[in-house]
Residue frames relative to the residue before (quaternion, step in Angstrom):
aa qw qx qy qz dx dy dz
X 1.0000 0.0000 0.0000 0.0000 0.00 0.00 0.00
X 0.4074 -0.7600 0.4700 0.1883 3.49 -0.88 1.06
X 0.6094 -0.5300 0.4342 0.3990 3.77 -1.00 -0.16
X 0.0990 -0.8324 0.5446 0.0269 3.71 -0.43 1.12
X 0.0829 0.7269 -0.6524 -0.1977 3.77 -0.68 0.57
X 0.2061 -0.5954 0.7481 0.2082 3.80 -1.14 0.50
X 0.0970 -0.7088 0.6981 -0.0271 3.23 -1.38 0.86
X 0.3128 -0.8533 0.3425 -0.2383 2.93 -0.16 1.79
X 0.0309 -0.7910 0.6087 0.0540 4.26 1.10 1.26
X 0.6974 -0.4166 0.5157 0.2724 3.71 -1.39 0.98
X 0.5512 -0.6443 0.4684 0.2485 2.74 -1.74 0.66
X 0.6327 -0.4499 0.3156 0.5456 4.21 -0.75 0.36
X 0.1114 -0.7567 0.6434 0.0310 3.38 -1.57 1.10
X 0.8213 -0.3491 0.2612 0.3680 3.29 -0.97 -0.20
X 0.5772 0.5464 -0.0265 0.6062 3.26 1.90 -1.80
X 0.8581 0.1813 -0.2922 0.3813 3.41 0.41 -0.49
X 0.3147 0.6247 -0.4725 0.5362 3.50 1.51 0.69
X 0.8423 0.2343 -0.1585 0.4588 3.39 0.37 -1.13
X 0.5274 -0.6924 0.4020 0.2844 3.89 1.26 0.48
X 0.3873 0.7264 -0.4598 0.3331 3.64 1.50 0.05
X 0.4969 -0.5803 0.5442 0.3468 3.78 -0.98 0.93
X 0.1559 0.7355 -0.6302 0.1941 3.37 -0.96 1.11
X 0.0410 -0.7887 0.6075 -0.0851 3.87 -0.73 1.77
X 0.7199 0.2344 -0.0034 0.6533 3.59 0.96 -2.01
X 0.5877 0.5622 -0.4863 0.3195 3.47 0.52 0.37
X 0.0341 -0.8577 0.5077 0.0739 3.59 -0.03 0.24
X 0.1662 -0.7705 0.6131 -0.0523 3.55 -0.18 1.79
X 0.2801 -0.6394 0.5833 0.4154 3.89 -0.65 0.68
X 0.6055 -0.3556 0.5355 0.4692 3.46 -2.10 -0.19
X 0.6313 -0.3720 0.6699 0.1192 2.50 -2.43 1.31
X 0.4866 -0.6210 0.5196 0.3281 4.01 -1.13 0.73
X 0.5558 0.3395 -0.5745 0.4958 3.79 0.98 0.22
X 0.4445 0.5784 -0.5914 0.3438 4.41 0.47 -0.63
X 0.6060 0.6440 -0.4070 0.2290 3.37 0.66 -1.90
X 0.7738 0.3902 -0.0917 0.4905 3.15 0.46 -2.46
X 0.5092 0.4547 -0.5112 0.5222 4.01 0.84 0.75
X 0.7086 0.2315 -0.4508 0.4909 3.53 0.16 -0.33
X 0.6085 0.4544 -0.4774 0.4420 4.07 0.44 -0.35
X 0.7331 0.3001 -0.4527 0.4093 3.62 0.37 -0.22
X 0.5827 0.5238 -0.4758 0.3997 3.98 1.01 -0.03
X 0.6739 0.4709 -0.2888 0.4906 3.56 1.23 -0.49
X 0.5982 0.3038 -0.4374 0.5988 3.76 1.04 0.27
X 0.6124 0.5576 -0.3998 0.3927 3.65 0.38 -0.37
X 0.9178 0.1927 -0.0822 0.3373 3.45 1.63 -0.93
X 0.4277 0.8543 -0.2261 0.1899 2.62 1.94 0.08
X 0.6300 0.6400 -0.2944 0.3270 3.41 1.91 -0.53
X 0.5957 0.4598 -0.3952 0.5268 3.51 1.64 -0.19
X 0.6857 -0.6275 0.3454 0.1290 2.52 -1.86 1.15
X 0.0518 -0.9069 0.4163 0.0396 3.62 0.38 1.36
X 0.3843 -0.7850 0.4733 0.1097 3.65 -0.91 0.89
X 0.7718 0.0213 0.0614 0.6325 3.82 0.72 -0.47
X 0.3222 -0.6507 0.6707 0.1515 3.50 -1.54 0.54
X 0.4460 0.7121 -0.5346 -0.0906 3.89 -0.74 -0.07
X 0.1202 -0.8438 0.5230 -0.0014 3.44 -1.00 1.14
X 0.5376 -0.5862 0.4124 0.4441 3.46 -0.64 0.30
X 0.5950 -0.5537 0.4104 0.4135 3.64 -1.47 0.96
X 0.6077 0.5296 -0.4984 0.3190 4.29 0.54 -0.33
X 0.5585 -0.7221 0.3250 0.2471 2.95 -0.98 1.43
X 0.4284 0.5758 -0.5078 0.4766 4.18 1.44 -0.35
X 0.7496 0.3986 -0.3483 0.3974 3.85 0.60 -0.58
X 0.7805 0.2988 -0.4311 0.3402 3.29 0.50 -0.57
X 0.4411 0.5502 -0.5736 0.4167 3.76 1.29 -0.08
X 0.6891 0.4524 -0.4882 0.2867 3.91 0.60 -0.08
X 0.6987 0.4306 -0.3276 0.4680 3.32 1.16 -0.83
X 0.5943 0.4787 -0.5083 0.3991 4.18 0.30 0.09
X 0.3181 0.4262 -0.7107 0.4606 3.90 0.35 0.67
X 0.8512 0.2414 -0.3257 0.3332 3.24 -0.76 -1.79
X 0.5213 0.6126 -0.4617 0.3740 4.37 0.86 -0.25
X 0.5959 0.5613 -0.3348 0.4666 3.36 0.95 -0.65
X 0.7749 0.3522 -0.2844 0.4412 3.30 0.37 -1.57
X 0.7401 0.4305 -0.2605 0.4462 4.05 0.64 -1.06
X 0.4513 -0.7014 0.5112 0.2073 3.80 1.50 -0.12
X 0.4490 0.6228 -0.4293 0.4757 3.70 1.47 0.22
X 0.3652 -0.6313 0.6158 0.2981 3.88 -1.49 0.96
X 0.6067 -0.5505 0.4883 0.3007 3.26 -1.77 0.63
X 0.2813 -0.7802 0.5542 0.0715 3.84 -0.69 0.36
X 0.1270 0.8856 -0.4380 -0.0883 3.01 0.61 0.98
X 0.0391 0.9067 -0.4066 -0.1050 3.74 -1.47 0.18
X 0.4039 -0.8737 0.0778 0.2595 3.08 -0.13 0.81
X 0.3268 0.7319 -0.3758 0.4650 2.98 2.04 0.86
X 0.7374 0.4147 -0.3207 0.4260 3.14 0.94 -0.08
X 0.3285 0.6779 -0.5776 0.3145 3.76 1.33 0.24
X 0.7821 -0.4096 0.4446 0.1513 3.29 -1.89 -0.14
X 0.3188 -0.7762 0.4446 0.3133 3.26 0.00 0.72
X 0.4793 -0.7572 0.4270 0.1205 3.62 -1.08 1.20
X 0.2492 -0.8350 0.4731 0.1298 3.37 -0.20 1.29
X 0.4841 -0.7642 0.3277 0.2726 3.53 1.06 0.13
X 0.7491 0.0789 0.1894 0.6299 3.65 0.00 -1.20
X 0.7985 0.3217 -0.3130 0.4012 3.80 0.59 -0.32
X 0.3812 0.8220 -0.3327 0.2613 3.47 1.58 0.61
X 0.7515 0.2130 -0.2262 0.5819 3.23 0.00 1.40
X 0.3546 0.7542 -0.3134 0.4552 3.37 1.71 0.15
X 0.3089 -0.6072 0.6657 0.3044 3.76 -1.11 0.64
X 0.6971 -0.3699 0.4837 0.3786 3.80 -1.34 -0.38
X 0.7016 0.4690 -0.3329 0.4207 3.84 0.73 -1.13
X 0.6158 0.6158 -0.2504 0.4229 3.17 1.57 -1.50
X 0.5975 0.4503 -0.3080 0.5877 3.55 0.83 -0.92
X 0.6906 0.4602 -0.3889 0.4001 3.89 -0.01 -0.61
X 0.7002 0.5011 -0.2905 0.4174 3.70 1.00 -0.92
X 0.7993 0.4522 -0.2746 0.2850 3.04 0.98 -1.38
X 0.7067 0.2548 0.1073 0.6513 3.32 1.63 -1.75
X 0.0011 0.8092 -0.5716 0.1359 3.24 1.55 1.31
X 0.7448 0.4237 -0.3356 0.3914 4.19 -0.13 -0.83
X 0.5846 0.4988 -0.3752 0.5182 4.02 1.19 -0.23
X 0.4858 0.6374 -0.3255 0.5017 3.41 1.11 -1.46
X 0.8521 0.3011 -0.2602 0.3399 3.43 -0.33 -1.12
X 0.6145 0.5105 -0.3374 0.4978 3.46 1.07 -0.69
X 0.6543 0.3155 -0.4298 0.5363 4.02 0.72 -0.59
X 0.6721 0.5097 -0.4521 0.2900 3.74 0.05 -0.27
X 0.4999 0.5970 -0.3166 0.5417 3.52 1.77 -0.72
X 0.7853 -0.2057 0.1913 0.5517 3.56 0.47 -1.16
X 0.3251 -0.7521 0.5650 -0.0973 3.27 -0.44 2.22
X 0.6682 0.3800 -0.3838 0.5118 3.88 0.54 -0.02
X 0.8043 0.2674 -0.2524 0.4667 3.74 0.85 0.12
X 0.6993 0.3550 -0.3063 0.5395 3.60 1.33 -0.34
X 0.4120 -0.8116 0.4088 0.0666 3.27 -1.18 0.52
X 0.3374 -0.7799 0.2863 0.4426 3.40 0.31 0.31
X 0.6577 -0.6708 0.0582 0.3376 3.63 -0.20 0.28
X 0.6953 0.2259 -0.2867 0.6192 3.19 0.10 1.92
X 0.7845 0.2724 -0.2375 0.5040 3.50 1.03 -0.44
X 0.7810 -0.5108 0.2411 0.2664 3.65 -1.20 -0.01
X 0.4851 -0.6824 0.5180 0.1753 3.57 -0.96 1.15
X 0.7056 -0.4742 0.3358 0.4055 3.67 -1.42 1.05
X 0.3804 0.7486 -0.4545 0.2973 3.97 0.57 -0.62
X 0.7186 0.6454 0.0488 0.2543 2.26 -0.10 -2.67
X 0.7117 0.2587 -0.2281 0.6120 3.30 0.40 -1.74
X 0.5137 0.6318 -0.5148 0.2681 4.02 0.55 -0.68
X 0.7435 0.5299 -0.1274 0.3875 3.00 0.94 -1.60
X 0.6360 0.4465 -0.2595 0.5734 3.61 1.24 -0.34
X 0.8717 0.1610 -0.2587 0.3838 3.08 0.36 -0.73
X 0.2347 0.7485 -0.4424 0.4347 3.74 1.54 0.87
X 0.6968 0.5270 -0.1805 0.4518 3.19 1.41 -1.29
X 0.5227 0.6102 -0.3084 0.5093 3.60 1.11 -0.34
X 0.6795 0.4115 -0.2018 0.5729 3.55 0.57 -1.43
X 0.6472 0.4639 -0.4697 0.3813 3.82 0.64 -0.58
X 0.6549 0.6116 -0.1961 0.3981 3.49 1.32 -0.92
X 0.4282 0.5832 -0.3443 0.5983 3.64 1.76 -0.57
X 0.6799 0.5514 -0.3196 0.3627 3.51 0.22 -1.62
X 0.8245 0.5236 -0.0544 0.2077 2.92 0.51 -1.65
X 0.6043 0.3013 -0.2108 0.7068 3.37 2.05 -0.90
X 0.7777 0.1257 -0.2108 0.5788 4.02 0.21 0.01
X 0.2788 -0.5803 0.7636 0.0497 2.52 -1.87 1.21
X 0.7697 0.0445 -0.2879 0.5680 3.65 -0.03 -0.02
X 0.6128 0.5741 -0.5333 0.1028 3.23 -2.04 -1.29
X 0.6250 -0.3810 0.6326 0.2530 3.62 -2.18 -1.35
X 0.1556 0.7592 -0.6140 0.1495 3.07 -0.13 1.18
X 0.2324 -0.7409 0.6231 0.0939 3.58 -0.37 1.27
X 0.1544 0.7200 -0.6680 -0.1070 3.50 -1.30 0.82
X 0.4259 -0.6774 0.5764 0.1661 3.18 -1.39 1.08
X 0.3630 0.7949 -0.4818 0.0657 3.44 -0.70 0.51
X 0.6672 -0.6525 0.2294 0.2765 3.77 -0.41 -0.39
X 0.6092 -0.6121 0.1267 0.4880 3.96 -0.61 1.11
X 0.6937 0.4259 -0.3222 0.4832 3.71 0.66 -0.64
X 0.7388 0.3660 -0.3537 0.4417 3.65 0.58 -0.35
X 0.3715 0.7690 -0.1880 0.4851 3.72 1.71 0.09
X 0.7314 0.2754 0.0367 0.6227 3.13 0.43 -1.63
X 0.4298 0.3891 -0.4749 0.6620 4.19 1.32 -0.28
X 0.6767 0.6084 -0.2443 0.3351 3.70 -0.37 -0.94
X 0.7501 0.2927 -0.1771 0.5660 3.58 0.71 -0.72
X 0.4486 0.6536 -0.3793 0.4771 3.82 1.76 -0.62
X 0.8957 0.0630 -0.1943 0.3950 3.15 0.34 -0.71
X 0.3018 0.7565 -0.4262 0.3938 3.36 1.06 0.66
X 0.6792 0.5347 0.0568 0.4996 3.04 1.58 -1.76
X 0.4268 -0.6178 0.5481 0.3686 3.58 0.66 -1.13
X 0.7936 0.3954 -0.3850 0.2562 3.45 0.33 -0.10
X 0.8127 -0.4255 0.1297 0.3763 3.02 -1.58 0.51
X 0.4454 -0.6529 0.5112 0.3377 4.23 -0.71 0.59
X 0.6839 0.4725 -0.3878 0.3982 3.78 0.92 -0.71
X 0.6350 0.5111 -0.2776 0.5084 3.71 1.30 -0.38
X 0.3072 0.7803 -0.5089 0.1943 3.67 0.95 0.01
X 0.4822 0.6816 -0.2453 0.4927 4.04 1.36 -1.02
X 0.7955 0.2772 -0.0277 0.5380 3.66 0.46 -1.48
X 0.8374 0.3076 -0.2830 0.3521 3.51 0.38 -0.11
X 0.7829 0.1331 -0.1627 0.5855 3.58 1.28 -0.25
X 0.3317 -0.7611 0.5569 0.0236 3.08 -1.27 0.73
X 0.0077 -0.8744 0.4843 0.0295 3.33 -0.41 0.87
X 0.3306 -0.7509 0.5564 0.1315 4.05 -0.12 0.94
X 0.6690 -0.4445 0.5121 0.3043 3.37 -1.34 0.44
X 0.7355 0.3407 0.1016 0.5767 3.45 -0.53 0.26
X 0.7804 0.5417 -0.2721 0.1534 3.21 0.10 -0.04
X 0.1469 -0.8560 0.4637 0.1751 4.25 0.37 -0.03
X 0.1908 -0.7312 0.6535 -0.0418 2.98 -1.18 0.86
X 0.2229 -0.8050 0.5452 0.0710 3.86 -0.42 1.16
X 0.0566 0.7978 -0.5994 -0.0316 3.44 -0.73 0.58
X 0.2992 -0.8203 0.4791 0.0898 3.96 -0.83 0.38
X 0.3612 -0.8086 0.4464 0.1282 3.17 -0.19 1.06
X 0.0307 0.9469 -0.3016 0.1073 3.52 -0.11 0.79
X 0.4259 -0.6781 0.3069 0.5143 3.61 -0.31 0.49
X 0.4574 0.7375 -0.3282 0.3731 3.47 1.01 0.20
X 0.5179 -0.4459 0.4943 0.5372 2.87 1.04 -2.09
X 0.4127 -0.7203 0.3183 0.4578 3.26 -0.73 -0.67
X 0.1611 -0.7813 0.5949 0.0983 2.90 -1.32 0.46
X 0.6668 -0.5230 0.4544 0.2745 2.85 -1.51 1.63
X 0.2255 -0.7111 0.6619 0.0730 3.65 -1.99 0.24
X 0.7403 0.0220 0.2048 0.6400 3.03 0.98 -1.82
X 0.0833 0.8371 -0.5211 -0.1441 2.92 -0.85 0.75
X 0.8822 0.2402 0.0337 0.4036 4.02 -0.54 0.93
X 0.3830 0.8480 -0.2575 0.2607 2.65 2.06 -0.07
X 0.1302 -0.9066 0.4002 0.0307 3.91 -1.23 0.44
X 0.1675 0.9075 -0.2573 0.2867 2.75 1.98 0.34
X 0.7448 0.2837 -0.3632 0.4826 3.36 1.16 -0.94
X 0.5885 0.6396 -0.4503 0.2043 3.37 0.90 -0.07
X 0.6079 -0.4535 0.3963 0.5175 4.29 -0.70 0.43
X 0.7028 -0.4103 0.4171 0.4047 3.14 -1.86 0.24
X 0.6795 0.4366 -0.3220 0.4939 3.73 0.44 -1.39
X 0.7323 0.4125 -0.3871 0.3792 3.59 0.02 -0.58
X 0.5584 0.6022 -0.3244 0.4695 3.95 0.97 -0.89
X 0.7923 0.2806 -0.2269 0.4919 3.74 0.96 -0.91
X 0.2037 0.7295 -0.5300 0.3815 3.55 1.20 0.54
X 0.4938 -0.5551 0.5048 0.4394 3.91 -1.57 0.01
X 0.6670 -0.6038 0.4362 0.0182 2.58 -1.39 0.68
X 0.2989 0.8110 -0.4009 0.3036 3.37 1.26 -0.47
């Protein structure tokens, strides 16, 4: 058996219904988030899982204790895997950010792995933090399932460099749904992608939710 990471976006919150920038805020799940992590933990509970780790915000670990319950596994928390912190534009919509801190705006949308939003941290950074997490997977397991729970920008930073591609392009090249998982194998190769974003285990009503 090879090395499996599931990468795992929270369940729907308040923030990502309304698209508001949200890192150090920490909205709980919306009662449809809830019935996303309960349908990723019945959807996954029959493989044979080796480790939980989830970031320390509390929208993530309410996603990852379904599948802790059912597999009897402790959460692992870390803090490489939090959200990246938008600083000054927390709790902000996009337009708001564009009006207020319109000349930063444009420069992180041009190139998100080096600009920051204002006051908080650029695509790097989180690379570099959460790079360290995945170095730590590697490092205690060689084979098994190792669900991590973590979040869409630090996700889609996360699979950049997993992948090879650039950290400043992370915006344009992956998507990352609510709810959603992405599988990735660890390999003597490298890794290699499986799934990417996927929603399948989630119900009908919850799959046609936004997307955000």
């Amino acid at each position: 058996m090879g090395l499996f990471i599931y990468l795992l976006r929270h369940g729907e919150t308040t923030a990502s219904r309304t698209g508001g920038y949200c890192g150090s805020l920490d909205p709980e799940l919306t009662s449809a988030g809830r019935l996303m992590a309960e349908d990723f933990a019945t959807s996954y509970e029959a493989l044979p899982w080796t480790a939980i780790l989830s970031s320390p915000r509390q929208r993530a670990i309410t996603t990852a204790e379904p599948l802790g319950v059912k597999t009897g596994l402790a959460i692992q928390l870390h803090n490489g895997l939090k959200e990246m912190t938008f600083g000054r534009w927390e709790g902000k919509t996009p337009e708001e950010v564009n009006r207020e801190f319109h000349d930063d705006y444009i420069r992180w949308l041009t190139d998100p792995g080096w600009n920051a939003p204002t006051g908080g941290l650029n695509g790097v950074e989180v690379s570099r933090s959460s790079s360290l997490v995945i170095e730590i997977i590697k490092n205690q397991y060689t084979a098994g399932n190792i669900l991590v729970v973590s979040h869409k920008a630090t996700i889609r930073i996360m699979l950049c460099a997993l992948l090879g591609i650039d950290i400043g392009r992370y915006r344009d090249r992956i998507n990352m749904p609510v709810g959603s998982v992405s599988i990735v194998e660890i390999t003597e190769h490298g890794p290699l992608l499986h799934l990417l974003g996927d929603r399948s285990h989630l119900r009908a009503s919850l799959r046609n939710r936004a997307i955000v």
